[in-house]
C-alpha positions as CSV (number, residue, x, y, z in Angstrom):
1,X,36.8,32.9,-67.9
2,X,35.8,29.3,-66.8
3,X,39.6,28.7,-67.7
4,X,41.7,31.4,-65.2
5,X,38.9,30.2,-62.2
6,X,40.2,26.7,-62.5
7,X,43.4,28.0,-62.7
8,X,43.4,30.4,-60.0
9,X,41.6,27.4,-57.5
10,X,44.6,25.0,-58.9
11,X,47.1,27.9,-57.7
12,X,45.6,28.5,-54.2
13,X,45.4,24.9,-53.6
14,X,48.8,24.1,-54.0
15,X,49.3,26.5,-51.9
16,X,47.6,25.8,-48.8
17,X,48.9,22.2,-49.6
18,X,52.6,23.4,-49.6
19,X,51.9,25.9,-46.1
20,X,50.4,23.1,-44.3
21,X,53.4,20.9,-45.2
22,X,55.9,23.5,-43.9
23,X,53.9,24.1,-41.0
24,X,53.7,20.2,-39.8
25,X,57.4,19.1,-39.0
26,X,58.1,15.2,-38.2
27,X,58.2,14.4,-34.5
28,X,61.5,12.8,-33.9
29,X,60.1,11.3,-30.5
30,X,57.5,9.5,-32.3
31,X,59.7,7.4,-34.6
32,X,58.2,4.0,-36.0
33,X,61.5,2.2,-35.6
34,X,61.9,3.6,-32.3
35,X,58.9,3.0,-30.5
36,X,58.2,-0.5,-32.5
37,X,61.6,-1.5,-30.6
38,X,60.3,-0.1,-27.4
39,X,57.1,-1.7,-27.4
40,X,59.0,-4.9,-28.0
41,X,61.2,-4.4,-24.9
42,X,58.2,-3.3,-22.8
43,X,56.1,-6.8,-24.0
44,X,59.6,-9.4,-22.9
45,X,59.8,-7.2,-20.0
46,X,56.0,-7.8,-19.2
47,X,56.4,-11.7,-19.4
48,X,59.3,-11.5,-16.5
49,X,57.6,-9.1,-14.4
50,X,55.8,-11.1,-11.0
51,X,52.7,-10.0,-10.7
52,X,51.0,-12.4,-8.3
53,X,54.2,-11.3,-5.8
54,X,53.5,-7.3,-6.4
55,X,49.8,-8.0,-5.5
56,X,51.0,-9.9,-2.3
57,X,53.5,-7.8,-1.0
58,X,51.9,-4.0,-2.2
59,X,47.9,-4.5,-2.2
60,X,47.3,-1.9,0.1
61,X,48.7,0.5,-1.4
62,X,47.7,0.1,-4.8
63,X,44.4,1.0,-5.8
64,X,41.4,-1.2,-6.2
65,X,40.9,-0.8,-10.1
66,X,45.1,-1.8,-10.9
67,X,44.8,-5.1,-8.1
68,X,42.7,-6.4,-10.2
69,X,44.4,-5.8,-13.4
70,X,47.6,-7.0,-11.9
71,X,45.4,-10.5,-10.6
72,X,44.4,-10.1,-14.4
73,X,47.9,-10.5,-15.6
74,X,49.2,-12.8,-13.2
75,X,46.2,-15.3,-15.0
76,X,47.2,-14.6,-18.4
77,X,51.1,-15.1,-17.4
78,X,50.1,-18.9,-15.6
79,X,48.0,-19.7,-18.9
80,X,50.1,-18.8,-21.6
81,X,53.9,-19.5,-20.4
82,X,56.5,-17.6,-21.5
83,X,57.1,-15.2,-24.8
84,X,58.1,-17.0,-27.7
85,X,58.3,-14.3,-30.9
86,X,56.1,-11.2,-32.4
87,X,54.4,-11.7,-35.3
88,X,52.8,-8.9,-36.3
89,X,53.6,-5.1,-35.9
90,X,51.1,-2.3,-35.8
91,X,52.4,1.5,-36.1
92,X,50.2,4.3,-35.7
93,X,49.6,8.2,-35.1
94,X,46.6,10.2,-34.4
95,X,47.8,14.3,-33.1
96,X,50.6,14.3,-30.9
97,X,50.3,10.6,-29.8
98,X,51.6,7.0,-31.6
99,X,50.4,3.3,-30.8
100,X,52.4,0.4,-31.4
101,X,50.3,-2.6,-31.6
102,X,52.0,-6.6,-31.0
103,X,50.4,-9.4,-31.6
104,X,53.0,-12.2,-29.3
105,X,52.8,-15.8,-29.5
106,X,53.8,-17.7,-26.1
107,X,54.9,-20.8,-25.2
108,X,52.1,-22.4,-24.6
109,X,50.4,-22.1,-28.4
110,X,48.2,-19.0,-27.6
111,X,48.7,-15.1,-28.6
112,X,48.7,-12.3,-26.9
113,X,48.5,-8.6,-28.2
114,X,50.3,-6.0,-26.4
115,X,49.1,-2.2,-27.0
116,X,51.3,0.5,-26.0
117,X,50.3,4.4,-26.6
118,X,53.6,6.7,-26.5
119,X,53.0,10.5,-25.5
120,X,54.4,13.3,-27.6
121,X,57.8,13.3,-26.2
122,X,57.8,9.5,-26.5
123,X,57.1,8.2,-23.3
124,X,54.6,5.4,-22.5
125,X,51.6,7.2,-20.9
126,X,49.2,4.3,-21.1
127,X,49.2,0.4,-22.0
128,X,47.4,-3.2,-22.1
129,X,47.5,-7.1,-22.7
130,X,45.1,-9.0,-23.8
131,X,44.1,-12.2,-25.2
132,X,44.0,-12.4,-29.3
133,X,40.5,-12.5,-30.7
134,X,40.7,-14.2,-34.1
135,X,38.5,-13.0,-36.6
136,X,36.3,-16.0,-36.8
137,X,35.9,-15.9,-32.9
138,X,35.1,-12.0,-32.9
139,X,32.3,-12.6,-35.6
140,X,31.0,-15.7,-34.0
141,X,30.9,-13.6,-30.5
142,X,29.5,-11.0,-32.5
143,X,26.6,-12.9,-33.7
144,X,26.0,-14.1,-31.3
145,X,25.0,-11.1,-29.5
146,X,23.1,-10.5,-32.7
147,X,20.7,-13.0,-32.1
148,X,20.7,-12.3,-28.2
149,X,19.7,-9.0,-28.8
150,X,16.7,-9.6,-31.4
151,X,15.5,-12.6,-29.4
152,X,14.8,-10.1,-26.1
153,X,13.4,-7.5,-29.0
154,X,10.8,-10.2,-30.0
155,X,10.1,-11.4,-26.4
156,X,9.3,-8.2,-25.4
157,X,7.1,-7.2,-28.5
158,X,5.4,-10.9,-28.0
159,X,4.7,-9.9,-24.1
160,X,3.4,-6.5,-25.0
161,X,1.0,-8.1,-27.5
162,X,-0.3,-10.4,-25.2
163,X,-0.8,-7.6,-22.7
164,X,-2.8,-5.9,-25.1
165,X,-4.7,-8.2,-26.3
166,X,-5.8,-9.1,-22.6
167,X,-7.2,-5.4,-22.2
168,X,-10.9,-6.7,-24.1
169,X,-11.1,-9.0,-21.4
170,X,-10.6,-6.5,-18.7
171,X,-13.0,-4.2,-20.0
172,X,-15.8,-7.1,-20.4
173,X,-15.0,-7.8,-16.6
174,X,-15.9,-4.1,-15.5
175,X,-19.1,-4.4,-17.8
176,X,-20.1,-7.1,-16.0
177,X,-19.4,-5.8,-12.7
178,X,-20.7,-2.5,-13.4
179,X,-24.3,-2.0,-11.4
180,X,-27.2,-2.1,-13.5
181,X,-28.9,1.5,-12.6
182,X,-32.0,1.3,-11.1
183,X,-34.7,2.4,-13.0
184,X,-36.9,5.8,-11.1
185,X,-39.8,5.0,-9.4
186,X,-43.0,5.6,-11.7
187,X,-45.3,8.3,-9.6
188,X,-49.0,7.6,-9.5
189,X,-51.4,9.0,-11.8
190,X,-53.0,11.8,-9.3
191,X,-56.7,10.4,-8.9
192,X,-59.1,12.9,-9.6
193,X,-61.1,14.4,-6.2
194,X,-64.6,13.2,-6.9
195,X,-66.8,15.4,-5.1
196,X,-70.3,14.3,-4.0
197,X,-72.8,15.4,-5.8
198,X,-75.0,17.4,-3.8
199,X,-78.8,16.7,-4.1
200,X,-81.0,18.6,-5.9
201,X,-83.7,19.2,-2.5
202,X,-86.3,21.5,-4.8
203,X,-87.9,18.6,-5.5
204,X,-88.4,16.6,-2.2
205,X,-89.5,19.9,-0.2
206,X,-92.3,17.8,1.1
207,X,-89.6,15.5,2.8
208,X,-87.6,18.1,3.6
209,X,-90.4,19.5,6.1
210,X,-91.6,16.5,7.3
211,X,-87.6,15.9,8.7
212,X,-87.0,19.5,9.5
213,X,-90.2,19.1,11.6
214,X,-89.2,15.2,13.2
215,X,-86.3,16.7,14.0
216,X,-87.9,19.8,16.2
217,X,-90.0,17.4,18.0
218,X,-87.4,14.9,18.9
219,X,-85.4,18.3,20.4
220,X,-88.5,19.8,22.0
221,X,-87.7,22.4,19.8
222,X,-90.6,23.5,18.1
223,X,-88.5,26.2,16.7
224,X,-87.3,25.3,12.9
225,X,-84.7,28.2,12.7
226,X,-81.5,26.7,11.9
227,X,-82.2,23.5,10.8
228,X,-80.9,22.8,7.7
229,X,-81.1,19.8,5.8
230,X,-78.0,19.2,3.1
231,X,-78.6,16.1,2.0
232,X,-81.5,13.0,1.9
233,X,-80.0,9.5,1.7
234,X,-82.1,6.8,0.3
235,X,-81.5,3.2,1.3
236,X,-82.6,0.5,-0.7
């Protein structure tokens, strides 16, 4: 059973293999020979193309973005002279597009790598020059950024540590500041009402005639009705 499964997978595999091969047919336009040889045309006709004079003469009517790659060019024409030979070739396809890759020495010692991208009917439909990066160059730039990078990364984790480490002092500054609360005022112990004792009079009734009857006299009153006497207060 194991055996006609692997089989049967083996079968239908080669099959989709041998539909998709019928299906994709070569693009003539997109020939490697062809559009190497193009590219090569379209790098000798770069170096004899005048830039500097296009930007003179057509700046305004040229957009801002392709003045400055043509100011671009004109630099990189001054600096590296003329074209001397290609030494390497690049060929590639991705979908319904191809890339030819030069890499040009010039006159003047340097390189220059020309990428060209050719459409599906084999037209250029976009391009660029640049300077050759050498491996060692791309790897020094590239560490260099490296260390660029993790140098800010520890500068900013070293700044937020210090920031947090100056929060203790903060809050110690705000203790201190803080107002000490006041402490509520202590009411007084209510003092007991001390009533004066009232004199016991059943024992000084004598005196208590003998004033009732001062009294009447001193008011020509011989009359005692009304007179009371509350209290008898003994100085020493």
């Amino acid at each position: 059973m194991k055996k006609k499964l692997g089989l049967m997978l083996c079968v239908i595999s080669c099959l989709v293999l041998m539909m998709g091969c019928s299906l994709t047919k070569e693009n003539k336009n997109l020939s490697k020979s062809k559009l190497t040889k193009s590219a090569e045309e379209f790098a000798a006709q770069w170096f004899e193309y005048d830039f500097q004079t296009t930007v003179e003469q057509y700046a305004d009517q040229m957009g801002e973005e392709q003045v400055d790659s043509y100011k671009e060019y004109a630099k990189m024409q001054k600096k590296h002279g003329a074209m001397k030979k290609v030494v390497d070739k690049d060929y590639s396809t991705a979908s319904d597009t191809a890339t030819v890759a030069l890499t040009i020495t010039t006159e003047k010692s340097g390189k220059l790598v020309f990428t060209v991208i050719y459409s599906e009917d084999g037209e250029i439909s976009d391009w660029k020059a640049e300077e050759y990066q050498s491996i060692g160059k791309t790897m020094g730039r590239a560490g260099l950024n490296t260390v660029m990078s993790m140098a800010i990364v520890f500068c900013v984790l070293i700044f937020i540590s210090l920031l947090i480490s100056c929060f203790k002092f903060i809050g110690g500054t705000q203790q201190k500041e803080a107002p000490k609360p006041v402490p509520a005022a202590v009411a007084p112990a209510p003092v007991p009402e001390v009533l004066p004792e009232e004199e016991n009079l059943a024992d000084d009734l004598e005196l208590v005639a003998v004033i009732t009857a001062t009294i009447a006299a001193a008011s020509e009153n011989e009359c005692t009705d009304g007179l009371i006497v509350r209290s008898i207060v003994r100085r020493s």
